[in-house]
Every structure is written in structure tokens, then in C-alpha cells.
N, C-alpha and C positions, 0 to 999 in steps of 0.2 A: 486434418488438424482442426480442434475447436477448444472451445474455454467452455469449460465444466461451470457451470454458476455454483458453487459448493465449495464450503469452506473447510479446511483441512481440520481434523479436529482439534479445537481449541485449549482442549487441556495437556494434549501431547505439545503443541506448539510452545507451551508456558515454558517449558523449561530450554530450549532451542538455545541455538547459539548463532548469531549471523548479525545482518546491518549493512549500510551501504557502502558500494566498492565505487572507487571511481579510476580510471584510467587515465594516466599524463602520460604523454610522451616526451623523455627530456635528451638535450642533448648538451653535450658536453664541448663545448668552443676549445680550441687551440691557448687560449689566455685562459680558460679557468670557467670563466662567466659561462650561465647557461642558457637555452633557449630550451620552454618547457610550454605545450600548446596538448588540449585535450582535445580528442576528436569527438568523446558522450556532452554533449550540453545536458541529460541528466544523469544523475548517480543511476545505478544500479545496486538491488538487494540482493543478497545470498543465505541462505541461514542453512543449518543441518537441521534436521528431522528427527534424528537418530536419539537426541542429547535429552529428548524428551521423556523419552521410554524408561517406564518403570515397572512394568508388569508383562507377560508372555501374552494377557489379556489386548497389552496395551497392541505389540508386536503384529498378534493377530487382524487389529483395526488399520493398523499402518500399513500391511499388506494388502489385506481388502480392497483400500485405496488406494493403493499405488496399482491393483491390478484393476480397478476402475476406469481410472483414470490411462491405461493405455502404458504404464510407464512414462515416459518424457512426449506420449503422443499430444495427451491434454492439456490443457491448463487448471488450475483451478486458485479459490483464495483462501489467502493466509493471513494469519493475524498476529501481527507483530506486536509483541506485548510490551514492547520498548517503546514503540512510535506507534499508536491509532486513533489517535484522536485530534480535535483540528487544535485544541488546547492543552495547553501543560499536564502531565498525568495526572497531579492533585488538583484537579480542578474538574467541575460537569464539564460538561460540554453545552456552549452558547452563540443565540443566534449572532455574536457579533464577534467570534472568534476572530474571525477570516476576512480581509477584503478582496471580494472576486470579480470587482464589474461596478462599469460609472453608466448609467442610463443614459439614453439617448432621446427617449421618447418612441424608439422605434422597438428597437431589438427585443427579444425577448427569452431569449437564451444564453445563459451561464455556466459557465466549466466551472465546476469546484476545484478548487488549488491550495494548498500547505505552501506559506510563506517561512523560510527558515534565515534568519538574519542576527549578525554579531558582526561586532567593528565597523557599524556603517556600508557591512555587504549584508546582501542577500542572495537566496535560491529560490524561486519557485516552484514548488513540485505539481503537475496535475496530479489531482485521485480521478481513479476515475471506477472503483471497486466501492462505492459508499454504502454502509450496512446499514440496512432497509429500519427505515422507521427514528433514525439520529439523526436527518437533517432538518437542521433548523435553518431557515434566514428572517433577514430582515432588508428595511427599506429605509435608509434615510433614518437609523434609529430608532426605526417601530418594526416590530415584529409580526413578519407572516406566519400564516398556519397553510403546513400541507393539504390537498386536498380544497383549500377554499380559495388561497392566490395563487400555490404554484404546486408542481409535481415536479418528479426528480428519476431521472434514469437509472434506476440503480445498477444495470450494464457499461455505463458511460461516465457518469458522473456528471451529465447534463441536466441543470435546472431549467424549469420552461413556468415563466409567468405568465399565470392568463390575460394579464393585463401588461403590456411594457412598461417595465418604473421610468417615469419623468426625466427629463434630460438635467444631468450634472447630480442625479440623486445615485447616494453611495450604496451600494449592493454588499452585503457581508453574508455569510453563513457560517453554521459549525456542526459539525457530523465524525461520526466515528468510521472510519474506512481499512479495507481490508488489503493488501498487495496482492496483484496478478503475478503466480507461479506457478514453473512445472518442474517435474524433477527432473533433476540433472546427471541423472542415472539408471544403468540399464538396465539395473539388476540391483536386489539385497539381499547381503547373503549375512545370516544369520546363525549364529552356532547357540544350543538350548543350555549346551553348559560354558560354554563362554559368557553366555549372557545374564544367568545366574552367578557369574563370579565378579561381573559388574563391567564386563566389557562389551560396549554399546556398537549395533552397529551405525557405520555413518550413513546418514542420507540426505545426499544434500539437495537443495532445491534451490531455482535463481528467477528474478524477475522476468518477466515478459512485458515484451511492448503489446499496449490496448491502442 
């Protein structure tokens, strides 16, 4: 078992269908009332493969890769075109998207994370799939450049500054990041004239823990 550093092709992905699943478990009381407790403290993603395909061309690349990749042996990433960025879709992406980290004076390492918040709650998501060349941070307001104050894991999603930021100073970043998945099937089976009549096949694929 390993993770493919390779990202599913992007334009098959555009047209996908999927988003995050989360698991409750509830139970139902004698009076009515319920008692409902999740055992995933993160969501998990799922999306089909399949929804994207619009050419026999396309078919052919989707196999490719799925027989690359091992079947459900690999992992590899995917780019959700709903959610990839650390800011709203109509907007770039900026060093002060995200806050990911208060300085210490010591530390010098960072997880990139997606904050998602309504009603006074939040969720934090680690990324840890970030696509080479979109992270931006900043320090306190000012903006680093990669390469001169810090480098970034693109396997992890760990930021490393060469210099530790100052104690009580606000660490933010913003980057576009990809989701860790493998497919979640054993086989695709494909009909040449089913699929010229506009019947897709499914292929689905689900997150992995990094």
C-alpha cells in the first residue's frame, strides 16, 4: 500500500459528483428524545469518477489510471472543484486566508488547515495534499516568500520556517489543496454502446487518512 503523488485528471474530475459524508450514530430513547454522538471527528469525502466522462478518449485515461494505480491498492489526489482552495471560489487565493499557528519563539513548524465556520461553530480541516507552488503565508501581517523564509511539504502539508516567528505573532497562510483518494472499487465495467447512449459508468472513490 502507498500514495501515488499524482492527481486524478483534472478535467475528468470537473464534472464529478460527491462532498463530505459524516457518520452519527443515533439512538432513539424510550421518551422520544435522542442521544446521537459521532465516532469520525473529521468528515470524510466520496465523489464518483464516472459523472465526468464524456468521450471513449476520456474512458480510456480513466482506465489507465485506475490500472496504475493498482485499483483501490494506491492512493492518489483529487481535486475537488467544489472545495480547493483556502478561500471562497470567487476570490485568489491569500497569504492571510487561514490562521494556522501562534509563535512561540521556538517552533518552527506548521500544519496547513481549512477552517469552516457558521453559527458561532466551527470545523477544522488538516490539508495535508497542498498543490505545489499556491502556498502563500504570512507573519504578523507581512508576507513571506517561499524559498527565502519558509518551504512547505507538499506530501504533508507541513510549513517549516527558517527562522521561528516570534512568540504571540499570528501565522496565517493560503493555498490551493488537492484530497487524498483511492478508489473504492474493484473493477469498471464499461459497455461501448451503453456509453454512447449516455449511460455512465460509476466510479467511485473515498478519502484516505494521510
Amino acid at each position: 500500500m502507498a500514495f501515488h503523488e499524482i492527481r486524478f485528471p483534472a478535467n475528468l474530475s470537473f464534472g464529478s459528483v460527491g462532498g463530505p459524508e459524516r457518520r452519527t450514530e443515533i439512538v432513539t430513547l424510550s421518551n422520544g428524545y435522542e442521544e446521537r454522538n459521532s465516532p469520525w471527528a473529521q468528515s470524510r469525502h466520496s465523489y464518483d469518477a464516472g459523472v465526468g466522462l464524456r468521450s471513449l478518449d476520456d474512458v480510456e485515461r480513466l482506465i489507465a489510471f485506475f490500472e496504475a494505480r493498482g485499483g483501490r491498492l494506491h492512493g492518489f489526489r483529487w481535486k475537488d472543484w467544489a472545495d480547493y482552495k483556502s478561500c471562497p471560489a470567487s476570490r485568489t487565493v491569500a497569504y492571510d486566508d487561514q490562521i494556522i499557528g501562534t509563535g512561540d519563539g521556538v517552533r518552527t513548524e506548521f500544519a496547513l488547515a481549512k477552517t469552516y465556520a457558521s453559527g458561532g461553530h466551527s470545523y477544522v480541516r488538516a490539508i495535508t495534499k497542498p498543490v505545489e507552488g499556491t502556498v502563500l503565508t504570512g507573519i504578523q501581517g507581512h508576507a513571506r516568500a517561499e524559498a527565502v523564509h519558509f518551504e512547505v511539504d507538499l506530501t504533508t502539508g507541513i510549513v517549516r520556517f527558517y527562522d521561528p516567528p516570534a512568540e504571540g505573532a499570528l501565522i496565517t497562510a493560503g493555498f490551493e489543496f488537492d484530497v487524498p483518494v483511492r478508489f473504492d472499487t474493484e473493477g469498471i465495467q464499461v459497455s461501448v454502446q451503453s456509453f454512447r447512449a449516455g449511460d455512465l459508468p460509476q466510479v467511485p472513490v473515498v478519502e484516505v487518512r494521510i
